[in-house]
KOLTI-411631 format. One record per residue (C-alpha): residue number from 1; x, y, z. Coordinates in pm, 1 decimal, always signed. Example, Ala and Ser with C-alpha at 12.3 -4.5 7.8 and 13.67 -1.06 7.14 Angstrom:
+-----+----------+----------+----------+
!   k !        u !        v !        w !
+-----+----------+----------+----------+
!   1 !  +1230.0 !   -450.0 !   +780.0 !
!   2 !  +1367.0 !   -106.0 !   +714.0 !
+-----+----------+----------+----------+
***
This chain:
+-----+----------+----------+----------+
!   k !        u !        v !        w !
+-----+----------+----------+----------+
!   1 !     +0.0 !     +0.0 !     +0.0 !
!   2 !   +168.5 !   +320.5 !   -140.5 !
!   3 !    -75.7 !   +575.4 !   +106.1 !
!   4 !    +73.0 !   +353.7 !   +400.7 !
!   5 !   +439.5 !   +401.3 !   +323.4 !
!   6 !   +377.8 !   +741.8 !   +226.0 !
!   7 !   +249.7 !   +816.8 !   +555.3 !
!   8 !   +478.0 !   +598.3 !   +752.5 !
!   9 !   +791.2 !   +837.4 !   +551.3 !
!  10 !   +619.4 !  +1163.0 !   +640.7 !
!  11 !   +612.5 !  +1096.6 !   +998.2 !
!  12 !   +977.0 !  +1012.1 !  +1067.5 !
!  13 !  +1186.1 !  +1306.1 !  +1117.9 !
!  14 !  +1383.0 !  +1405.4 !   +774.3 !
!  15 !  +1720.3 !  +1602.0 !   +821.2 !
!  16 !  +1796.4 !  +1579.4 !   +431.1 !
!  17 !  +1641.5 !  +1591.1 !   +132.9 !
!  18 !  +1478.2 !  +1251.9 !    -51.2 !
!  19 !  +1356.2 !  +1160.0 !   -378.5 !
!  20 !  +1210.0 !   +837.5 !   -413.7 !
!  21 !  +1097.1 !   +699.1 !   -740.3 !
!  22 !   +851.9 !   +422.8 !   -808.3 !
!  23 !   +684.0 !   +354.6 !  -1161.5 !
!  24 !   +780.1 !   +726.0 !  -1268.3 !
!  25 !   +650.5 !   +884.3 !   -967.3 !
!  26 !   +860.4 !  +1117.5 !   -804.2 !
!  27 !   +825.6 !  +1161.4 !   -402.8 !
!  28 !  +1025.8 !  +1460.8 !   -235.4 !
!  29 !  +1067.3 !  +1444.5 !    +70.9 !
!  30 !  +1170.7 !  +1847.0 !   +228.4 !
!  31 !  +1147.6 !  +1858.1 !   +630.4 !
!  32 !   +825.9 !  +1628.8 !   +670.8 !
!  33 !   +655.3 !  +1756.4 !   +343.3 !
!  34 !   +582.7 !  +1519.3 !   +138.3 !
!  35 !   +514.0 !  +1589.6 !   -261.8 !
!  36 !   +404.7 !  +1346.6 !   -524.4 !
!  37 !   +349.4 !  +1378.1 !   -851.7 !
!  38 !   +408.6 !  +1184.1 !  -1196.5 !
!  39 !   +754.4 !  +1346.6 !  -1368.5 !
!  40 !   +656.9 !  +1252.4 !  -1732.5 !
!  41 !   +378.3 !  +1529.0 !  -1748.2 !
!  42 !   +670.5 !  +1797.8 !  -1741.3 !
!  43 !   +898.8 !  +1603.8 !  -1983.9 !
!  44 !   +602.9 !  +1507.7 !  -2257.2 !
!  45 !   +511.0 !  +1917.5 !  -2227.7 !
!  46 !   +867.4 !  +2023.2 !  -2300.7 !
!  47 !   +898.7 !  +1744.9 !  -2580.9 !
!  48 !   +585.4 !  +1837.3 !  -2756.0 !
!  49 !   +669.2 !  +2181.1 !  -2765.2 !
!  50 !  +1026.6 !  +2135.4 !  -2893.3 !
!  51 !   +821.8 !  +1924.7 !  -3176.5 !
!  52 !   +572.8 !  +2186.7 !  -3217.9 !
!  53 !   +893.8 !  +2454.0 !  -3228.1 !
!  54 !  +1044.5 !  +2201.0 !  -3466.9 !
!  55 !   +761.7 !  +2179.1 !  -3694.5 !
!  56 !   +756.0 !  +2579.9 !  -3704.2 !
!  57 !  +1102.9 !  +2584.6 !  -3784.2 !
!  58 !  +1083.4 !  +2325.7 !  -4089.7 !
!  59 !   +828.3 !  +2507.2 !  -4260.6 !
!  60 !  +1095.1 !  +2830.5 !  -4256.9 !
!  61 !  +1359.4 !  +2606.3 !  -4287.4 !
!  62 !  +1460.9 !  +2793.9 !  -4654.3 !
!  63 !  +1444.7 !  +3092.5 !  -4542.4 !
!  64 !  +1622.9 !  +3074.1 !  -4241.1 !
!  65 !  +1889.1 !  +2877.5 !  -4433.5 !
!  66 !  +1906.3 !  +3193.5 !  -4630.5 !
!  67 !  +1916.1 !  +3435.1 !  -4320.9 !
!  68 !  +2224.5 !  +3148.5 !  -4183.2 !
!  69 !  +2421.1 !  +3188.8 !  -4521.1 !
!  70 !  +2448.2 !  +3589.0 !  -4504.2 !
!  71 !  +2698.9 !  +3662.3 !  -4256.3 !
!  72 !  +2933.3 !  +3492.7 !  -4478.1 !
!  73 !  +2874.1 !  +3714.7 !  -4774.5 !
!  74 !  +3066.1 !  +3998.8 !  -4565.9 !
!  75 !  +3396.9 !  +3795.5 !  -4646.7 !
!  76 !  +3626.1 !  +3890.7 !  -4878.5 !
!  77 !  +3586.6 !  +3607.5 !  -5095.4 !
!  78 !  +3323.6 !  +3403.6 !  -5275.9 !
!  79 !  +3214.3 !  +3132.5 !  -5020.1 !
!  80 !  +3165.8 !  +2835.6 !  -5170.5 !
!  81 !  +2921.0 !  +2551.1 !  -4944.9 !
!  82 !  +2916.0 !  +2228.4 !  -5107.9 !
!  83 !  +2709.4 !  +1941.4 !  -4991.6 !
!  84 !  +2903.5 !  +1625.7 !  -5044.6 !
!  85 !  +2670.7 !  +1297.8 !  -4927.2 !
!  86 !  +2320.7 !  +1249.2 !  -5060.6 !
!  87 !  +2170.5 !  +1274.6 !  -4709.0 !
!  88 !  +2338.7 !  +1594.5 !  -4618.0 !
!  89 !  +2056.8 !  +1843.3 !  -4715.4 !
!  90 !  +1774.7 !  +1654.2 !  -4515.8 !
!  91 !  +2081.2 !  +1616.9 !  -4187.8 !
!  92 !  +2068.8 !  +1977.3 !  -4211.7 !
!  93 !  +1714.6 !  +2065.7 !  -4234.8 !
!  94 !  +1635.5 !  +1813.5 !  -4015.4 !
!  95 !  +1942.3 !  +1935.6 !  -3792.8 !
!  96 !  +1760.6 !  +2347.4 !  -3786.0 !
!  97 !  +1439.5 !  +2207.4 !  -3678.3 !
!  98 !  +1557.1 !  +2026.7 !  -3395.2 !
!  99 !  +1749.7 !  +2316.5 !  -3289.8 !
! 100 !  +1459.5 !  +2544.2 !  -3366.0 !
! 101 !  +1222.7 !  +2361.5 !  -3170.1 !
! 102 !  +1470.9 !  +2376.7 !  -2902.6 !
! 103 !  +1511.2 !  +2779.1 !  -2939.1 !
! 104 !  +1128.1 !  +2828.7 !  -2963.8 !
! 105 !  +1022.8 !  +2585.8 !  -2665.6 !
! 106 !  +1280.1 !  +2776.9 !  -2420.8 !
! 107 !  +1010.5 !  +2965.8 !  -2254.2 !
! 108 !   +791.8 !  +2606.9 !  -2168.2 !
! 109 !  +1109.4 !  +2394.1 !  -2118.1 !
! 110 !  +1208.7 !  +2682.7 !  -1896.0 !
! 111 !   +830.2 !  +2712.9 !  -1689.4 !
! 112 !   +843.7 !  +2272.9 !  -1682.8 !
! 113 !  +1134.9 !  +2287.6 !  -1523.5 !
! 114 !   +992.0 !  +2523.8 !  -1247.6 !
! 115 !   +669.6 !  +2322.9 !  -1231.7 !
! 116 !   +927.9 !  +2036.5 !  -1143.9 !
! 117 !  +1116.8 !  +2224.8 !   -889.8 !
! 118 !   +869.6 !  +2398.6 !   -726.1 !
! 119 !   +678.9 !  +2171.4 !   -488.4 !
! 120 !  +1003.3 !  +2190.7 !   -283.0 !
! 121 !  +1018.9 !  +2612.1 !   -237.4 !
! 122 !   +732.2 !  +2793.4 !    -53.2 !
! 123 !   +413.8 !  +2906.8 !   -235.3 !
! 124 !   +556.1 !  +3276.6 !   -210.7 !
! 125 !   +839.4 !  +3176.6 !   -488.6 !
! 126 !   +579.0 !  +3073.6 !   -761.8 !
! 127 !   +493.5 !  +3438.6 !   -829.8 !
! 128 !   +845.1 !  +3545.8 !   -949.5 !
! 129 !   +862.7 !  +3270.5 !  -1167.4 !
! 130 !   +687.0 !  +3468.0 !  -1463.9 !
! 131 !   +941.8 !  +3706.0 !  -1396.6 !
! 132 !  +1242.2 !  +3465.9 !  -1443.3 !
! 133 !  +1106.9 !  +3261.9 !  -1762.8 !
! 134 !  +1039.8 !  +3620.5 !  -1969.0 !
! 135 !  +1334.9 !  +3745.4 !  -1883.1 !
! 136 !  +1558.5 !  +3390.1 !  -1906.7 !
! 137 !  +1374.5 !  +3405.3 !  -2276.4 !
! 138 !  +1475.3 !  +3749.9 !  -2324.1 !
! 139 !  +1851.4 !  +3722.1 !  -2239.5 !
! 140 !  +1883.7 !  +3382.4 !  -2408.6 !
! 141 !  +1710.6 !  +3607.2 !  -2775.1 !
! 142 !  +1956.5 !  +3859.6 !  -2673.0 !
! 143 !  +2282.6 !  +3630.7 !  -2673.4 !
! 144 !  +2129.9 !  +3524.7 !  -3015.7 !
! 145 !  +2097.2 !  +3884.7 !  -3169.0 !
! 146 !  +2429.3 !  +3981.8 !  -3015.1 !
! 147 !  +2593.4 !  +3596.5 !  -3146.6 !
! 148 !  +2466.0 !  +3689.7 !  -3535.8 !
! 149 !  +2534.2 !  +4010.6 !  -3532.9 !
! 150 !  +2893.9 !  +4041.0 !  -3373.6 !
! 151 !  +3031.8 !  +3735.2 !  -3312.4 !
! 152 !  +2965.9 !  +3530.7 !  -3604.5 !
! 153 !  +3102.9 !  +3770.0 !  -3891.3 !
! 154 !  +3361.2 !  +3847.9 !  -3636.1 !
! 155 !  +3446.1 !  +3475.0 !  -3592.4 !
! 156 !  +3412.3 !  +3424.5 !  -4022.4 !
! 157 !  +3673.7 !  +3653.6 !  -4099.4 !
! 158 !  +3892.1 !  +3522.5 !  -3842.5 !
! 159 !  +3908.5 !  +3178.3 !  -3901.0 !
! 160 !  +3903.7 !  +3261.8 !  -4267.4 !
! 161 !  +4161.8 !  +3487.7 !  -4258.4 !
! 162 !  +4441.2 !  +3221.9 !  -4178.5 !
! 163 !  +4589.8 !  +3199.4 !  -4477.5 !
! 164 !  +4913.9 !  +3045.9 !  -4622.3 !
! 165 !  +5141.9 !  +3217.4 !  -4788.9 !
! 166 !  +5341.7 !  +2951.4 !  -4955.8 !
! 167 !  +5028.3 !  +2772.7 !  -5066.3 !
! 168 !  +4717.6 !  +2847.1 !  -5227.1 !
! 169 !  +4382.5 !  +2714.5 !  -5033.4 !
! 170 !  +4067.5 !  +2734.7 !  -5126.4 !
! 171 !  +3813.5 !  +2760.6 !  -4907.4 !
! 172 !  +3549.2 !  +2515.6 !  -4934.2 !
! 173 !  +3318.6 !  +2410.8 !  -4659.7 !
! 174 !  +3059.0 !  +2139.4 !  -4613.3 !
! 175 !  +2695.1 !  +2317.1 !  -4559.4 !
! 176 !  +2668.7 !  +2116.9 !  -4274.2 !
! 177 !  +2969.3 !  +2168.0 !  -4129.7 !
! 178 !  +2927.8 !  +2565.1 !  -4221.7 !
! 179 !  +2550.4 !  +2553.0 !  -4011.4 !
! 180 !  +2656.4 !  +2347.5 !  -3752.8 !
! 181 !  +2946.5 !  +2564.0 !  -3654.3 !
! 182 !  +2704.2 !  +2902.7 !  -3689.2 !
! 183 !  +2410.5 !  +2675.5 !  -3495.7 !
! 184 !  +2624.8 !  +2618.3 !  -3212.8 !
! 185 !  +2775.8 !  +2915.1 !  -3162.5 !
! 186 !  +2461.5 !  +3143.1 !  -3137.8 !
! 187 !  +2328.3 !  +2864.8 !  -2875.1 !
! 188 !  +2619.3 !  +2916.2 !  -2672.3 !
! 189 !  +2534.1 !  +3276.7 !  -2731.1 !
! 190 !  +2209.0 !  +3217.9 !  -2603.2 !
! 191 !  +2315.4 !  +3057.7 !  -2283.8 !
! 192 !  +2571.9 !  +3294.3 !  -2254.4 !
+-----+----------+----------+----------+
***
């Protein structure tokens, strides 16, 4: 009988914190409160909206392909991306949604996680948490802006600019190794 042990837990004295997990349920135990509640409501909310946010991104997909490309038409040469295996155009659409849907679901991944948390802080704490997930989403679009802006044509002409002088290179990158580098670094951005 779950209610039993439940009970029988909540009535000895607790000097630490406890998580006990049974069949996906997730008991916390903070100073003789006891809190249960099923954990995969908060991770199939976060996953569906990273699909959703997925979805949204694939159907922009070209045009935010385009809006990738053009900080690499500042260089002082013709860029030229090649795609060299037969599956690397759907890797890299397929590659933009997933980290779109990431990008778009920050504010719900970021309020799931709080739902999560927050049966072990006092009711006074859930108030401020409206505060924290607009502005978490507004630094993390801010690190992105400042990332595409600055950094990334910064970074291009950098790396690019490492030349030989002995030898002539071309350079000629991958599209997916081009997005994945630009992808990456405006996430870091974000969380920056």
């Amino acid at each position: 009988n779950d209610a039993g042990q439940v009970s029988k837990i909540n009535s000895i004295k607790v000097t630490e914190s406890f998580i006990i997990e049974k069949n996906s349920h997730v008991t916390l135990i903070f100073s003789n409160v006891v809190v249960d509640y099923n954990k995969k409501s908060y991770i199939f909310k976060s996953l569906l909206a990273i699909v959703l946010g997925a979805l949204i991104t694939h159907y922009f997909s070209d045009t935010l392909l385009a809006k990738l490309i053009e900080p690499s038409t500042i260089l002082n040469f013709p860029l030229n991306l090649q795609v060299l295996k037969v599956t690397s155009m759907f890797m890299v659409k397929v590659g933009m949604a997933l980290m779109g849907g990431i990008i778009l679901s920050l504010p719900v991944i970021f309020y799931q996680i709080w739902c999560f948390i927050s049966p072990a802080f006092e009711k006074k704490y859930n108030f401020p948490v409206i505060f924290i997930v607009v502005f978490s989403t507004l630094f993390f679009a801010t690190g992105l802006i400042f990332g595409y802006n600055i950094l990334v044509p910064f970074s291009l002409e950098f790396f690019t600019s490492m030349t030989s002088t002995t030898v002539n290179i071309n350079y000629n990158f991958t599209l997916e190794g081009y997005l994945i580098y630009i992808m990456w670094l405006l996430f870091a951005c974000g969380l920056i």
